[in-house]
C-alpha positions in Angstrom: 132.1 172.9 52.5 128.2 173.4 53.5 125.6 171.2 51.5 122.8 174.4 52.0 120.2 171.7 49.6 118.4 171.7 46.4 115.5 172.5 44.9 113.3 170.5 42.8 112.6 173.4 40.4 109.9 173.4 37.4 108.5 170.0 38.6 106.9 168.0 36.3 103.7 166.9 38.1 101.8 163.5 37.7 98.7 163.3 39.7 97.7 159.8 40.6 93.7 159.7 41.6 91.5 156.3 42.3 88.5 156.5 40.1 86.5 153.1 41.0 83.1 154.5 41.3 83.5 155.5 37.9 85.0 152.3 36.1 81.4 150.6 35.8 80.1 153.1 33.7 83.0 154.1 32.0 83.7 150.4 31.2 79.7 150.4 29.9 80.8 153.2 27.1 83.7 151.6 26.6 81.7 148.3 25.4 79.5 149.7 23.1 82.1 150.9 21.3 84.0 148.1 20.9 81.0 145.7 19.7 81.9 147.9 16.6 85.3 147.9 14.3 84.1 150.5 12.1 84.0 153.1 15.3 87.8 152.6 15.7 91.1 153.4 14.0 94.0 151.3 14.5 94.0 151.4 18.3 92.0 154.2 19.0 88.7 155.3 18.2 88.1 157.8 15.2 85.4 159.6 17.6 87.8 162.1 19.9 85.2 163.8 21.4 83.7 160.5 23.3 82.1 162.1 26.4 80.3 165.1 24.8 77.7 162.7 24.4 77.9 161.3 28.4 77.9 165.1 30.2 77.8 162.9 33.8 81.5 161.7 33.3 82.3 164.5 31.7 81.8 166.7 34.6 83.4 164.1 36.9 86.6 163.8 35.2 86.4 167.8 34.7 85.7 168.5 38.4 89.1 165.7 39.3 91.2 168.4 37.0 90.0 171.0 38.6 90.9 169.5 41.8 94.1 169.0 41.3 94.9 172.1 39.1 92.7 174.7 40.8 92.2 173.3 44.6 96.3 171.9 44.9 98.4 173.1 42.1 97.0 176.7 42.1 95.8 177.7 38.6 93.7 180.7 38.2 91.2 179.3 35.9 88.1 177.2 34.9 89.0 174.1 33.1 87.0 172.2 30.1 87.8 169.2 28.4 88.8 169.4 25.0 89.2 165.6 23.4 88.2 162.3 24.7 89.1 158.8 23.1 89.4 155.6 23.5 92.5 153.4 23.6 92.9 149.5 22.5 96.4 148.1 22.1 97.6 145.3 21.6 100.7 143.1 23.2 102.7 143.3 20.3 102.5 147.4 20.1 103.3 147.9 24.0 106.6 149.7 24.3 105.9 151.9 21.1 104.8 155.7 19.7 106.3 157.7 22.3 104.3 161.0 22.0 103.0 164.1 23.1 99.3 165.8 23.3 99.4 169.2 20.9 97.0 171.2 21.3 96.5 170.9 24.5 97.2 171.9 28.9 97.2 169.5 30.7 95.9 164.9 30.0 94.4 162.1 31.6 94.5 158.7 31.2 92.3 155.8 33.0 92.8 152.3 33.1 89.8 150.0 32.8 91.7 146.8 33.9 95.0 146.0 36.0 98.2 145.3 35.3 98.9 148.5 33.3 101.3 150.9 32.7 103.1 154.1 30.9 106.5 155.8 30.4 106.7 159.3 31.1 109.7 161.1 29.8 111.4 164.3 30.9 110.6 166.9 28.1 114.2 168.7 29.1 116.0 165.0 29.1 114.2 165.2 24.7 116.5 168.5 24.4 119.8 168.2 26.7 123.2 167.4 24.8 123.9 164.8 27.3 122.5 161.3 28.6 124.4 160.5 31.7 123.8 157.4 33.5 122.7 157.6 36.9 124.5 155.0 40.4 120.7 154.3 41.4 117.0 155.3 40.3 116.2 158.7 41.9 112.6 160.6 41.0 115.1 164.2 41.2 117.5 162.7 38.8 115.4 160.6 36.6 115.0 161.0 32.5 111.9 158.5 32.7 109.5 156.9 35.3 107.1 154.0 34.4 103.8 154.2 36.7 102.3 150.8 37.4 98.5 151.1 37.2 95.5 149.0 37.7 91.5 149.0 37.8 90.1 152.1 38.6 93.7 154.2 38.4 93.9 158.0 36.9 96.7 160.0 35.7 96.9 163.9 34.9 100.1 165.0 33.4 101.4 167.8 31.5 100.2 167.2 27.5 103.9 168.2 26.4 105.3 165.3 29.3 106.8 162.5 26.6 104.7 159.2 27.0 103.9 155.5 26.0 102.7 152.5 26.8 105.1 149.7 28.3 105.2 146.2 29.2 106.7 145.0 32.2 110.4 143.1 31.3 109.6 140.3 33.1 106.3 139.7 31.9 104.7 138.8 28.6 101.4 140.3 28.1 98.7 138.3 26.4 95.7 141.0 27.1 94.5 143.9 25.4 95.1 146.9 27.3 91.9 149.1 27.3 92.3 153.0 28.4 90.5 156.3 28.0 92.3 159.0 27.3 91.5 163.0 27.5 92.9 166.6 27.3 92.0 169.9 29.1 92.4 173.2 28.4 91.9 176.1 30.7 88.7 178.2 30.1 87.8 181.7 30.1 90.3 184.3 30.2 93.9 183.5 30.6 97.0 185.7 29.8 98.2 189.6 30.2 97.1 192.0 27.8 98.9 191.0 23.7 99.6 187.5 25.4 95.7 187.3 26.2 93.0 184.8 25.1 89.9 184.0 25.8 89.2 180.1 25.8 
């Protein structure tokens, strides 16, 4: 017998990207929002289109999609952002509403303080008859990875990737845990002739 090797086909991609030059500002918006209750509902607020009204980060969090979906991953396209929120939980929801993005390409989440992090879940692993244990943790093998993130930390995904929030196991979190949260769609024309749109 010959082990020839394996590929790691239809990855799921998660980008990782620093963002500190942004985290002032973005922290900025973040405040004035949250000197209101009326602006928010239950832990997110009720305004999903946030950065229409602050075109500067906009663009920047636009042109770090494009980056990564254009310049590395290869897409054929423009991208726009579609939705922009933001998050405020609380320690007693952490580890709760696992989710998806409808309506939606590709999402981004950034983390305005440290000590941070999300469950991503293989969408495949949601529809498989089977739930095998694995010997040891291995990223090929893998139904779930939790990303650590702190200050200043970004994360693209695929919208249709399984997430949540999480606390560590061997920590009890006191804070609130403050995010902003996005979608992107591709823009322009995308598609073959009767599979054809224009966004």
């Amino acid at each position: 017998m010959e082990y020839i090797g394996s590929d790691a086909l239809f990855a799921t991609h998660v980008a990782r990207y620093k963002v500190t030059e942004l985290v002032d500002e973005l922290t900025e918006i973040y405040d004035s929002y949250d000197k209101d209750d009326s602006l928010w509902e239950y832990n997110q607020t009720k305004d999903v289109n946030v950065f229409d009204k602050h075109k500067k980060i906009q663009k920047a969090l636009v042109n770090i999609a494009k980056d990564f979906l254009v310049n590395k991953l290869n897409f054929d396209c423009d991208i726009q952002m579609t939705t922009s929120w933001l998050t405020k939980t609380f320690p007693e929801d952490y580890s709760r509403n696992l989710h998806t993005h409808h309506n939606s390409w590709w999402s981004g989440v950034i983390y305005l303080h440290d000590d941070c992090a999300i469950q991503l879940n293989s969408l495949i692993a949601s529809i498989s008859s089977f739930e095998v244990p694995l010997r040891k943790f291995s990223i090929d093998s893998t139904n779930l990875s939790v990303y650590q993130t702190d200050k200043g930390d970004m994360l693209l995904f695929p919208s249709q990737t399984p997430h949540m929030i999480v606390k560590k196991e061997d920590k009890q979190y006191k804070h609130i845990r403050r995010s902003i949260a996005f979608n992107f769609l591709p823009k322009g024309n995308v598609g073959i002739a009767d599979s054809s749109w224009k966004y």
